[in-house]
N, C-alpha and C positions, 0 to 999 in steps of 0.2 A: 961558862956557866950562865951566864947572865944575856948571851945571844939567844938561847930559849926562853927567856922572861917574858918575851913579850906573846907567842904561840904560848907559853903556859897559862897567861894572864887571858886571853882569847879566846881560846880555844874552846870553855865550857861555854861562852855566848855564842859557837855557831857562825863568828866572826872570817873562819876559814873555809866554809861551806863553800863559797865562789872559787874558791882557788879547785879545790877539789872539782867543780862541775869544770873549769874551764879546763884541765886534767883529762876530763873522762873523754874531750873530743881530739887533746893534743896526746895523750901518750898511748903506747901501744895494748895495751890494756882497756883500753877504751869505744868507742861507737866502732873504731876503726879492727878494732877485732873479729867482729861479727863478719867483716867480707875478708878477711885476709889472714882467716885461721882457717881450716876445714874441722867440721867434723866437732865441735865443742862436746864434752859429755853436758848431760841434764845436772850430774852432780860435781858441775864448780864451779869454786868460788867467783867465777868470772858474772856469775847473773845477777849476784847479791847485790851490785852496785844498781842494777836496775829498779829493788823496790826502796832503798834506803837513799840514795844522792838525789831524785825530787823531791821540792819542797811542792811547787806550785804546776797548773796544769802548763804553764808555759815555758817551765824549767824545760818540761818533754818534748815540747813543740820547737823549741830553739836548740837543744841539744842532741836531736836525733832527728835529721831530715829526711825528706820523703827519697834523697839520693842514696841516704847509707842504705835503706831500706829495698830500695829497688838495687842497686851493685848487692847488695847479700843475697837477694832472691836468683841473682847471676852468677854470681861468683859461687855461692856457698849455699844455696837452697835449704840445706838440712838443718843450718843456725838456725833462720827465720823459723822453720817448723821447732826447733826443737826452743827457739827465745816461746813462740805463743803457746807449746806444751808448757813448760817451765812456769808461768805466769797465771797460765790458768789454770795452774794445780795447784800452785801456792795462795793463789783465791778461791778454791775452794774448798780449802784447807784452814784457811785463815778465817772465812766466814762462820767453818764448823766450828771452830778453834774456841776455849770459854775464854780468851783474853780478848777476846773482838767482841766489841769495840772496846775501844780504848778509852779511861773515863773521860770526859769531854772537863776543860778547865771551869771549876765554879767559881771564879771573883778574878777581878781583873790581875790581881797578882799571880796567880798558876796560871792565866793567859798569857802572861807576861814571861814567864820562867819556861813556857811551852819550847818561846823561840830559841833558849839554851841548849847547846848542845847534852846531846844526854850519851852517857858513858856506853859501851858496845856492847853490855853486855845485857844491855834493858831495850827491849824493841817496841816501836809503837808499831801495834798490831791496824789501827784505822793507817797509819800511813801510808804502810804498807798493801793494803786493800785500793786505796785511793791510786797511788802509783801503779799496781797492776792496772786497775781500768786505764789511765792516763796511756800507760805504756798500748796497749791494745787499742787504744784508742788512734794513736799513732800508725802502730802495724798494720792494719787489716784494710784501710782504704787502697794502701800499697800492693798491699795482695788480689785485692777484689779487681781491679784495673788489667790484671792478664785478660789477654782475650776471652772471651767468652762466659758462659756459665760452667760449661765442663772444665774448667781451670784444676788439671790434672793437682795440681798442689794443693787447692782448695778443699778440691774432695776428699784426699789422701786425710789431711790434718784439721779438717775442722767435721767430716759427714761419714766419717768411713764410723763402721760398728764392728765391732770383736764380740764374741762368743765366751765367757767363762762359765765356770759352775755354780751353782746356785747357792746362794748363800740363802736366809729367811732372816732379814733384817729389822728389828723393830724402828718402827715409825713414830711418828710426832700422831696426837689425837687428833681429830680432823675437829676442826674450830666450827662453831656453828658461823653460818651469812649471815653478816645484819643487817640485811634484807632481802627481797625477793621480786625481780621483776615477771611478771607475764609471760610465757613462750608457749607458744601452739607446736611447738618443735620438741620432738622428744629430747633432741641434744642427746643421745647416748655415742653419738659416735666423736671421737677423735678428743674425746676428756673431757668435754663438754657436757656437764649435769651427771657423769658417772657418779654409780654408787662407792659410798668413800670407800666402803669394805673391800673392793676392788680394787684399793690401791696397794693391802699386803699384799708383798709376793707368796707367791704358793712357790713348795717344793717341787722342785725339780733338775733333771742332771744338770742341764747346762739353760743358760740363758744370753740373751742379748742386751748388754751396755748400750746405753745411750750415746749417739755421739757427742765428742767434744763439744759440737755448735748447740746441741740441746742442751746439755748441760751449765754449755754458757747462759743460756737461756732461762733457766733453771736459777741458774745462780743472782742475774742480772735481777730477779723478780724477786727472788730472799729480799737482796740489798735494799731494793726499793720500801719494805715493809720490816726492816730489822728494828727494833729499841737499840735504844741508845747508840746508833749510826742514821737512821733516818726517819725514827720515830720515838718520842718521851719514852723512859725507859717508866712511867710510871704504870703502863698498859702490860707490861709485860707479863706473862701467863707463867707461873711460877720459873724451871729454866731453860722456856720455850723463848730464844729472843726473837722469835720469826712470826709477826703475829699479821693478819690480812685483815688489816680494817681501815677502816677510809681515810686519808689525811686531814679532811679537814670538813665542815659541817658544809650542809647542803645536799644532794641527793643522797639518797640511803644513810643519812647519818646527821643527828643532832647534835654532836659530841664536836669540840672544839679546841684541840690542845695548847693553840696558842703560838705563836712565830718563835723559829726559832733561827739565825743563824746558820750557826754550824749545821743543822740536819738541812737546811735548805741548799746548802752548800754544796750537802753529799748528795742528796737527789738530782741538781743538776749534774752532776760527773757523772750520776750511775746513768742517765736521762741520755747522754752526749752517747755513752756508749753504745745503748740500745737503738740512739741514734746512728752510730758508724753501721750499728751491723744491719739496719734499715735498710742504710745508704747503697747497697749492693743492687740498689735496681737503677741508679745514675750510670753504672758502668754496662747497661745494657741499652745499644742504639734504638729508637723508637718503633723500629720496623719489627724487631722479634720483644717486646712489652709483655704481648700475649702469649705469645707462644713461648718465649723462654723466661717464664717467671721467679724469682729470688727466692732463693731458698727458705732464705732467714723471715721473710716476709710472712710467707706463705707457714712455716712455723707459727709463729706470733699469733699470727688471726685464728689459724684453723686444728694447731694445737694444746693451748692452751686452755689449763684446765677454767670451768664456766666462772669456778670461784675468782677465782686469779682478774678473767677477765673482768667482770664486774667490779672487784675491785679498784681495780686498774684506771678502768675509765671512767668511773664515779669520782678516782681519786684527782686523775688531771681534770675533769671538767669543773670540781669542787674550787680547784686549786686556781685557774682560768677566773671564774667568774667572782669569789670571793676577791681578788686584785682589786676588782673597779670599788669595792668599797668597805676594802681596808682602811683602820686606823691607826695602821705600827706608826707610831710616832719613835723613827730610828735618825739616825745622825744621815744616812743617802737622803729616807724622807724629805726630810725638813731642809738640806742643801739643792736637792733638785726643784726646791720652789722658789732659791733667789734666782733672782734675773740673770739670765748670759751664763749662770753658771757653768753650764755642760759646755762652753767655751774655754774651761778652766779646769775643771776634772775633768777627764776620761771616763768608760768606766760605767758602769753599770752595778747597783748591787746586787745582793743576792738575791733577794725578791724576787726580781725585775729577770735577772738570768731567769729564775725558775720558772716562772711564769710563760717566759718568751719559750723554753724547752718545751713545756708542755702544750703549748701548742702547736708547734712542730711536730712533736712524737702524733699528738689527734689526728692536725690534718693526715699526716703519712699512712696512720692506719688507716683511719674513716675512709680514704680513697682510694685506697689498694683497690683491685677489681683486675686480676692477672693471672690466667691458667685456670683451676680448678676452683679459686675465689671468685670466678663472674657471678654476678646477680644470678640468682634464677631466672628465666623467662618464663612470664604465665601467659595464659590462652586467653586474657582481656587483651578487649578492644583498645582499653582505652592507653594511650600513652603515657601517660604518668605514673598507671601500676601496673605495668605491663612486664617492668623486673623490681626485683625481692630479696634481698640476703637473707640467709641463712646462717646457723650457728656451724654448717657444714663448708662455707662459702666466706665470709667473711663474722667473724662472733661479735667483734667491735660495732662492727654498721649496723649488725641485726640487732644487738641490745640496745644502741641507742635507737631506735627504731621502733623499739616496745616500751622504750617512757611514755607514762599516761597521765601522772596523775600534775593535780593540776599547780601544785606549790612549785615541785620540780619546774613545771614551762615558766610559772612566774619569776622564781630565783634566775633563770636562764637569759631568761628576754631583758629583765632588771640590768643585770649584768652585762650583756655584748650594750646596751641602751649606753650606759652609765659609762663603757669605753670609748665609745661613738662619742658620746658626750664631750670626754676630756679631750678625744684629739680634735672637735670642734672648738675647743674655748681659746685651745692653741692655737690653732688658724685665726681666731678672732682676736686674737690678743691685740691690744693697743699698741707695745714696744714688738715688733717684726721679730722672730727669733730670737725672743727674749727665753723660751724657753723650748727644749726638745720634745720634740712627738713622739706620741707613743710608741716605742719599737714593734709592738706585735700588733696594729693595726691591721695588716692585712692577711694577716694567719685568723684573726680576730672574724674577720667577713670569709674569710672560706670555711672557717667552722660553722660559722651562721647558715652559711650556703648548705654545710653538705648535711646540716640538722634540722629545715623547712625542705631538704629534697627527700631525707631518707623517714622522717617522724611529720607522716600527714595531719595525724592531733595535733603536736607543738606548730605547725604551719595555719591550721583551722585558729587557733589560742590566740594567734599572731594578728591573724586578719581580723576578729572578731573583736580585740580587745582596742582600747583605748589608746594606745601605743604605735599603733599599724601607722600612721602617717608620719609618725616622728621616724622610723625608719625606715619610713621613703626618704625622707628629707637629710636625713643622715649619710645616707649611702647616696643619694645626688649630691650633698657637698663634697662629698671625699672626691666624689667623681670630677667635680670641679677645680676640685684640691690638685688634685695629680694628671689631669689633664695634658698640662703642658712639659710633665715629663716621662720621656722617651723610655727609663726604664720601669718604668708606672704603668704602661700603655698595656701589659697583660692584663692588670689588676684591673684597668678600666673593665675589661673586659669581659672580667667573670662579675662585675658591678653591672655592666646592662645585660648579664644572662638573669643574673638578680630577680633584677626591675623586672624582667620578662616573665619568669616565672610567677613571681607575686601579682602581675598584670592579669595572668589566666584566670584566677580564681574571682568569681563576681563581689564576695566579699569584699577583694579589693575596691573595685569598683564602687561599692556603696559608702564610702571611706574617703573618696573624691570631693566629698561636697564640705569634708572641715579642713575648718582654719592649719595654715603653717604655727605651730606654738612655739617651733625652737627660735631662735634668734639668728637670722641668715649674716653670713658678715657681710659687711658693707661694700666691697670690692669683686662681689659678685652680683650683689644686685644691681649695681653699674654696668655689669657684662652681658642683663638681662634679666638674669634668675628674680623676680619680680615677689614680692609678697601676695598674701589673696588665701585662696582658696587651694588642698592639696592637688585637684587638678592645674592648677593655674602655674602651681609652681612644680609640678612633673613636666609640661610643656617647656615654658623659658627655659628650666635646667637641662633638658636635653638639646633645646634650640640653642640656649649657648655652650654645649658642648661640641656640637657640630661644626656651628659657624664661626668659632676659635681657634680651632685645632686645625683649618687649613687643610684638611685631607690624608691630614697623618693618623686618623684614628678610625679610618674608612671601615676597617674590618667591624666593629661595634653596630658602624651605622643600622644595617638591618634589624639587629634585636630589639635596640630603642625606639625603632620607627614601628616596629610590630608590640611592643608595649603601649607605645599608642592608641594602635590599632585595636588592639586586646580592652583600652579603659573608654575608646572614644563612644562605646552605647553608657557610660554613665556620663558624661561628661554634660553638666548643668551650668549656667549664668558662666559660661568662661568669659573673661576680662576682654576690654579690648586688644591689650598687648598680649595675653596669651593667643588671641584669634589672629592677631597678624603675624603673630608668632607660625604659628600651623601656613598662613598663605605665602608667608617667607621659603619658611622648608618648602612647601609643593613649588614653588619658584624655581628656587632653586636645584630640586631633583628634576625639573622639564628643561631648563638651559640645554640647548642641543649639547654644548662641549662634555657636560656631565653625561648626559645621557649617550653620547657615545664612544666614550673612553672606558666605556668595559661593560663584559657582558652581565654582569650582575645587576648595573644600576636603575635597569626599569623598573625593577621590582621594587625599588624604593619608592617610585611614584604609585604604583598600583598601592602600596600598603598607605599612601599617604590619600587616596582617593576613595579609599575604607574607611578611613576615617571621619571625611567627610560626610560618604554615606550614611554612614552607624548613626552621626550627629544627626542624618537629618528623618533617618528613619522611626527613632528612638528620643528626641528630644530638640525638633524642630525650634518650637515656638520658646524653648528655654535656651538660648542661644543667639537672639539678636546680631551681637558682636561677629557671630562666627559667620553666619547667615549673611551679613550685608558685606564680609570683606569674600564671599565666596562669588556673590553678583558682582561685585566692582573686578573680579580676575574673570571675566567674560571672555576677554579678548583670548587670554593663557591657555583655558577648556579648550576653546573652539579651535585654535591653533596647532594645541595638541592632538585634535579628534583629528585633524589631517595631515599630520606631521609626515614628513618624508625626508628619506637620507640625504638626497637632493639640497632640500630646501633645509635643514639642520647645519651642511656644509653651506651653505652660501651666507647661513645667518653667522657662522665660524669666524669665515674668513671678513665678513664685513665688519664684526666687531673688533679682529684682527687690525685690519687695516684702519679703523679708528683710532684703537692703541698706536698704533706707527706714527700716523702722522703725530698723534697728543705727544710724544715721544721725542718727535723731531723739532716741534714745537717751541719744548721743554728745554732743546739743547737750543737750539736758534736764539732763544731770549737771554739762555746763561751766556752764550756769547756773544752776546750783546752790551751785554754791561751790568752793572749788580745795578743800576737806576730803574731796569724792568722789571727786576725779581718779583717785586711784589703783585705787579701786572697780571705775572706769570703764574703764581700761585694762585691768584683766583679766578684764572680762568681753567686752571686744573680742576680747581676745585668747583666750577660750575661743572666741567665736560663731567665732572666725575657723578654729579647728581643728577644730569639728564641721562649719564646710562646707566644708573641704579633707577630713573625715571621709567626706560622703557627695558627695565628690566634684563637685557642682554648681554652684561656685562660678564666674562667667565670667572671674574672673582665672585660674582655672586652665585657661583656655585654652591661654593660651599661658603659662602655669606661672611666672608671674613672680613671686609672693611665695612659691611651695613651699617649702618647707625641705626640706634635704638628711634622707633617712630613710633607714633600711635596715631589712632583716630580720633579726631576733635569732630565736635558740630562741623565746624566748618569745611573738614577736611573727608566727612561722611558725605558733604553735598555738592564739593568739587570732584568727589572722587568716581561717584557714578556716570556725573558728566562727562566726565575729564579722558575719555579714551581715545576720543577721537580728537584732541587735543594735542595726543602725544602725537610727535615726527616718528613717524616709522618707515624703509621701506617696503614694499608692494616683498611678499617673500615669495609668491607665485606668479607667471603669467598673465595675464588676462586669456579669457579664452581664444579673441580676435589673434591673437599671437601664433596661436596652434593652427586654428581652424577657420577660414575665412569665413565670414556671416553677414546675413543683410540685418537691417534694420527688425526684423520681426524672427532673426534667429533662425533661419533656414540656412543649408550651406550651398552656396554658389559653384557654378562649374569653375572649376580654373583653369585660365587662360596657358598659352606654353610658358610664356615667360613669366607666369604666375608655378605653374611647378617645376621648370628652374630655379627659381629661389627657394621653393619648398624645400629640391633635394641638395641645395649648398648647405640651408636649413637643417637637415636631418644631418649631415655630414659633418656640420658645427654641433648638433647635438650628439654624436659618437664622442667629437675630441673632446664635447663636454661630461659625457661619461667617464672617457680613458682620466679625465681631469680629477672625475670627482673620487674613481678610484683611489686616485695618487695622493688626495685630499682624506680619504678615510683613512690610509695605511698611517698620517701622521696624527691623526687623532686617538685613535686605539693603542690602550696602555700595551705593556708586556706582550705584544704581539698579534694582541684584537684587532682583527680587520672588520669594521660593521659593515652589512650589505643591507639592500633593499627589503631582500628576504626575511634578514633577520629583524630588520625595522620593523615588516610588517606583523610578524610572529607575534610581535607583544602590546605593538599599535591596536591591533584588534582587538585584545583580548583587555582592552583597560576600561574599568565599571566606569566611565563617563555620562551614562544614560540616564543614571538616577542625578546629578550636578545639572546636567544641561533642562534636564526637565525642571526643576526647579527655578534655577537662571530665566527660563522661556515664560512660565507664568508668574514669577514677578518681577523681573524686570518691567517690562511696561507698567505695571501698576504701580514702582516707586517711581519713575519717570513722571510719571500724569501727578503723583503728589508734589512731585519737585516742580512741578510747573504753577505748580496752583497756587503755593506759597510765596510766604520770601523766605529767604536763607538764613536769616536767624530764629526759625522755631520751625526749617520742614527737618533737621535735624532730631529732635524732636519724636517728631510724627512719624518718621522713617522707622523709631526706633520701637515706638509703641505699633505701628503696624506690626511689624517682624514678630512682636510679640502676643499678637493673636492672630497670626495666619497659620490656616490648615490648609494640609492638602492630601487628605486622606481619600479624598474621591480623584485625586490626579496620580497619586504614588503607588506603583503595586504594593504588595504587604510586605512587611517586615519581613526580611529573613531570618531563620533561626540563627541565634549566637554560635558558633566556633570559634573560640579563642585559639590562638597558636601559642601552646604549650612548649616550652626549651624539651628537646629530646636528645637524650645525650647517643653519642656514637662512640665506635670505636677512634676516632678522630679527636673528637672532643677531650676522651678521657686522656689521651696521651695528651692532649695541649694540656690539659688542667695537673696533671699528674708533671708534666713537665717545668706547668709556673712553681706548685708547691716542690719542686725540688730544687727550682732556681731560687727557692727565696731561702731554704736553710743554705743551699752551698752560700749565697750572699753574708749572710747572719754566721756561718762559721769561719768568713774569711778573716775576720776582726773577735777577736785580739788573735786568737789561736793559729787561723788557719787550715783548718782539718784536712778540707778536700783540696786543699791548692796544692800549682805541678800535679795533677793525677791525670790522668786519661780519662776523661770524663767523657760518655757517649749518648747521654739522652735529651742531652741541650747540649746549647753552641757557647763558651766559655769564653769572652771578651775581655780582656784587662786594660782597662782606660788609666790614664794620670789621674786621680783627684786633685784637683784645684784647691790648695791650703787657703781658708778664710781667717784673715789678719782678726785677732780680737778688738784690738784699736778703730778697724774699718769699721768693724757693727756698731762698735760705742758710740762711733763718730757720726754714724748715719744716725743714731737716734737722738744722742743729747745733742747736735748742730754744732760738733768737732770742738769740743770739750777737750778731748785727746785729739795734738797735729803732730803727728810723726814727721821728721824735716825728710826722711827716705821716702821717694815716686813710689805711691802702693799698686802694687798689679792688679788689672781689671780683671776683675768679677762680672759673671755670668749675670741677666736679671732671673732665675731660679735658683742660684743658690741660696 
């Protein structure tokens, strides 16, 4: 009697719940049913464990693996279809049902009593709803992962349609919109702006059922808009619990119901769902994107009804933007503002989930553009509105596409600003990781991204208003921010298509000449990124993302250098350091090792010789700084104008073999004795600034050991001088070498034994050929071999004409002021010359502006379409895991160890080991 005391005593806290779940994977009754039964009916008791034994979405995730799931689709096919009929008939069942939702607990005491087991014969109706998504949520990634799109299972159980007879069902009254966006598009096709009346069924014998997956569909869209499951039940329309109005105030909606928990709770699980059933386009490889488009996708966009849709994305952009300046003062709140805390919790709250969801579900929709969803193509010219969504094509991108008015861009802009914001203050923080960054930063900037590409108003609001520089400056620090990590490097990416885009429009441009306002943190303006003016600090921000990052961020290079390109006709009073900034980069892109280690890199220098141009076409004499660091790279121009593969290899191999010996040097004095070392070091350290001197060093490619310089008085009037200063060698022949000559340049007969030397001569210049071949093959990346040919293809074609004309008439005339003076005030004078010399009688005319616009391709979308699906699979692998073990085909799935960071370690790095653990701590990365 008294051996059940204690399960009696238990039992109504729910205290035995664990036993039961670890039950449902050990006994035969259990997960292990599903592959080792055949044939289950719909009607037993065996599924009821599936809505009632979760509590939490991770019960499901741990108690049902993605192996039971794939052995049952082996073993037993007919379970799995007959588990996802069973579940999604009891949710939609359960939705129509008047006990759903379930009352939600009012005082901490029925929250408290919630956790008590409740007797069998009282059902919580939300549980149950909750656990079928959970459950399906599990399923269907499993499923989607068979080969192909025609996944004969797929079809059968989630797209097939049956035929009944017609019933004439009454319907719910159709709710007025509360509001009304713009459309030039009739929208009558595909539920889009239909007349409601058009939604009774008319009489008739038989009709067509929707399938399973639309209905899920269907159902997924209730949940998101139910009272008293994901919306105040105080809204509710007498016993309509289904009501479609916006969650929360800001576009189309004033109205403000207030945070809630629990409904926050269910949004994110309904959110996850409509997310899995997205996710059906990860399982298709990149090469058929287009051609073999996701069913469920393709649904979403182009059948849902207009109402729905609007709702929809009003509700997550609402939800998105109102984050950055919320005031729920909630118990996450206020713990995620001590220090180091997220060292110590885990964990995320609801909020924070919900928020990160709903940017996931945007981007996914906003981007889709697959099969019968592509843009339109129109018969403009121009590249930027040359394609167009449609409410036929995608309904998501076309409505937001039609916001106009002008509170809606302000709440918007305020918003992504204000999140830019926070994960700046983070980076800027005094204590290092004192506190965590914002999870959906970068879902954060692809929304930005894909609402200045698809709404040209909200992009015009942008540029015109007061704000435009602060999110340049924003989106350069992040750039800064995530630079040096490897899995950041897409995000860089679509950060300098950004910058490129916003570059096109002049507006931008006029927006160059104010102040940086945000506050840069301090460990970047050390790396260069310089304060000033917003061109000054668009310059260093990109100059030191380049010349950091060592080559590992090559792919970007081009964009940023053609944002440049694109601002350098406004570009007014730039700084010294941003001007030597710009002579660095062209430095750097002319180094023969860069320039011939792949076929793309010239164009780097052409875009960087535009720049100059533009500066000197457009705003000569307001540019001093740029103007005198352009004359003192005299020697760089001219060297360039006759640059040859030849003479590129020999300048290789010479700074080559300087490295060698510095190298042999280096080992010669360490074995020496540790008495030279310091000898040793500074004579490194001299070799190292006479070849950042003459410039040919192949680290100065991409400028990664430069040290920050600028121009002084003093170093403006050695520096003009100073070229013929530098040691350089001869990198061409003299002509006497080729071709005998007298004194007055005629060519002489040659004796015999003057051409027998010629032809030993010529025979040494073949092995000098066969040589330099052999010399090219090892300089061309990935299987680039540069020739002559190709050298000359683009040698010719580089705007050097308008630099050198400039260089040619004033040069001499700063030379003749440098002579006249003395060196402490022709500084000075050099400077106030520049700034009233014309030369509008030496320069042809201005060219008209063409900006180089980002044009997106079918390439492009599948890269972008690929990052935004590597960042939810990322964001699902923790806590849950959704998409791990699946057969993932649209990106390349890598699972690395994480490195566990000691809390002790951080504390210790910040208060100077306050906490000394006597246990050896394992080193840490410098990016963690």
């Amino acid at each position: 009697m008294f051996a059940k005391l204690p399960q009696t005593l238990t039992a109504p806290f729910g205290l035995l719940t664990d036993e039961a779940k670890l039950a449902f994977r050990s006994r035969p009754q259990g997960i292990s049913k599903l592959y080792t039964t055949r044939h289950i009916a719909e009607t037993d008791s065996y599924w009821d464990q599936y809505f009632a034994l979760f509590d939490t979405p991770s019960d499901v995730f741990s108690l049902i693996s993605t192996h039971d799931i794939r052995r049952a689709l082996l073993d037993s096919p007919e379970n799995v279809a007959t588990l996802i009929r069973v579940v999604t008939s009891r949710l939609f069942n359960l939705v129509s049902d008047h006990t759903f939702p379930s009352a939600p607990p009012a005082s901490m005491a029925s929250y408290a009593t919630s956790f008590m087991k409740t007797s069998s014969t009282e059902r919580n109706a939300t549980k149950e709803v909750l656990n079928s998504l959970r459950v399906l949520q599990r399923v269907l990634p499993v499923v989607f992962e068979v080969e192909g799109e025609s996944n004969a299972f797929e079809l059968e159980v989630l797209w097939k349609k049956v035929e009944v007879d017609d019933e004439i069902v009454p319907t719910a009254p159709e709710q007025v919109p509360q509001f009304v966006i713009e459309d030039d598009d009739d929208g009558s096709e595909n539920g889009h702006g239909s007349n409601p009346q058009s939604r009774t069924p008319q009489p008739k014998r038989t009709k067509t059922l929707p399938s399973l997956g639309e209905k899920l569909f269907t159902c997924v869209n209730d949940l998101l808009f139910c009272c008293g499951f994901s919306l105040p039940t105080k809204i509710q329309v007498d016993h309509y619990k289904i009501n479609y109005v916006i969650w929360e105030k800001g576009i189309g909606s004033t109205t403000d119901p207030g945070p809630n928990h629990a409904y926050d709770s269910n949004k994110t699980e309904v959110l996850r769902l409509l997310l899995v059933l997205l996710s059906r386009q990860i399982y298709i490889p990149p090469a058929a994107l287009f051609t073999h488009p996701s069913f469920y996708t393709l649904h979403v966009v182009r059948k849902t009804p207009r109402r729905d849709v609007l709702t929809l994305l009003c509700s997550l952009l609402n939800t998105v933007i109102n984050s950055a300046t919320t005031n729920n003062m909630t118990i996450a709140s206020v713990a995620g503002k001590v220090p180091y805390n997220h060292l110590v919790f885990k964990g995320e709250d609801s909020r924070t989930a919900l928020v990160g969801m709903c940017l996931q579900v945007l981007c996914v929709l906003l981007d889709f553009q697959s099969g019968p969803a592509r843009d339109i193509v129109s018969d403009s010219g121009d590249a930027a509105t040359s394609s167009f969504p449609t409410t036929q094509t995608n309904a998501f991108r076309h409505f937001l596409a039609k916001l106009h008015r002008t509170q809606d861009f302000a709440f918007i802009l305020s918003g992504i600003i204000t999140i830019l914001e926070q994960q700046l203050a983070i980076s800027n923080n005094l204590l290092p990781g004192s506190r965590k960054s914002v999870p959906y930063v970068p879902e954060t900037i692809v929304l930005f991204w894909k609402i200045i590409e698809l709404n040209k108003k909200f992009r015009a609001y942008l540029l015109d208003s007061d704000k435009a520089v602060d999110v340049l400056a924003y989106l350069l620090c992040y750039s800064l921010e995530i630079k040096d990590k490897p899995q950041q490097h897409g995000l860089c990416r679509a950060l300098s298509y950004i910058i490129q885009t916003l570059s096109a429009e002049s507006a931008f441009g006029n927006k160059l000449l104010s102040p940086i306002n945000i506050q840069i943190p301090t460990k970047w303006v050390s790396q260069g990124a310089s304060h000033g003016t917003a061109g000054d600090f668009m310059i260093t921000s990109i100059y030191s993302i380049i010349a950091t990052t060592s080559g590992s961020l090559n792919s970007i290079y081009p964009a940023l250098i053609i944002a440049l390109a694109n601002a350098a006709p406004y570009f007014k009073n730039l700084s010294v350091v941003a001007s030597n900034r710009l002579l660095q980069l062209f430095t750097s892109f002319s180094n023969p090792l860069f320039l011939l280690s792949d076929e793309s890199h010239p164009r780097l220098l052409f875009f960087m010789l535009e720049v100059f141009n533009s500066v000197i076409f457009h705003h000569l004499s307001d540019n001093p700084n740029l103007l005198y660091a352009v004359i003192t790279a005299q020697k760089t121009f001219e060297e360039l104008g006759t640059f040859t593969l030849a003479r590129g290899l020999r300048e290789i191999q010479r700074v080559q073999r300087i490295k060698e010996e510095q190298a042999s040097k280096v080992e010669r004095d360490r074995k020496d004795g540790p008495q030279q070392e310091r000898a040793s070091v500074e004579s490194a350290h001299q070799e190292k600034l006479r070849l950042l001197k003459n410039e040919s060093d192949p680290a100065f490619t991409i400028a990664l050991d430069i040290e920050s310089t600028s121009f002084s008085g003093r170093d403006l009037e050695a520096g003009l001088g100073g070229h013929e200063q530098t040691e350089t060698r001869p990198l061409t022949s003299s002509p006497s070498e080729n071709n005998p000559t007298t004194s007055t340049g005629t060519i002489t007969a040659a004796s015999e034994k003057a051409r027998g030397k010629m032809k030993a001569r010529r025979s040494m210049s073949s092995d000098t050929i066969n040589g330099d071949r052999m010399a090219a093959a090892g300089v061309g990346r990935n299987g680039f071999l540069p020739t002559q040919e190709w050298v000359t293809s683009w040698q010719q074609g580089l705007p050097l004409d308008t630099v050198m004309l400039v260089i040619s008439e004033l040069l001499p005339k700063i030379q003749n002021l440098q002579a006249g003076r003395q060196k402490a005030n022709s500084a000075g004078a050099i400077t106030d010359f520049l700034q009233s010399v014309t030369l509008t009688d030496v320069l042809p005319p201005a060219p008209a502006l063409y900006p180089r616009r980002f044009v997106w391709s079918d390439a492009s979308i599948v890269w972008l379409t690929s990052l935004i699906w590597g960042g939810v699979y990322v964001h699902g692998m923790s806590p849950l895991g959704i998409w791990n073990f699946t057969n993932v085909r649209l990106f390349f799935v890598k699972h690395t160890q994480p490195q566990q960071r000691q809390i002790t370690d951080t504390m210790s790095s910040v208060v100077g080991g306050l906490f000394s653990p006597t246990r050896q701590r394992p080193e840490r990365s410098s990016n963690q």
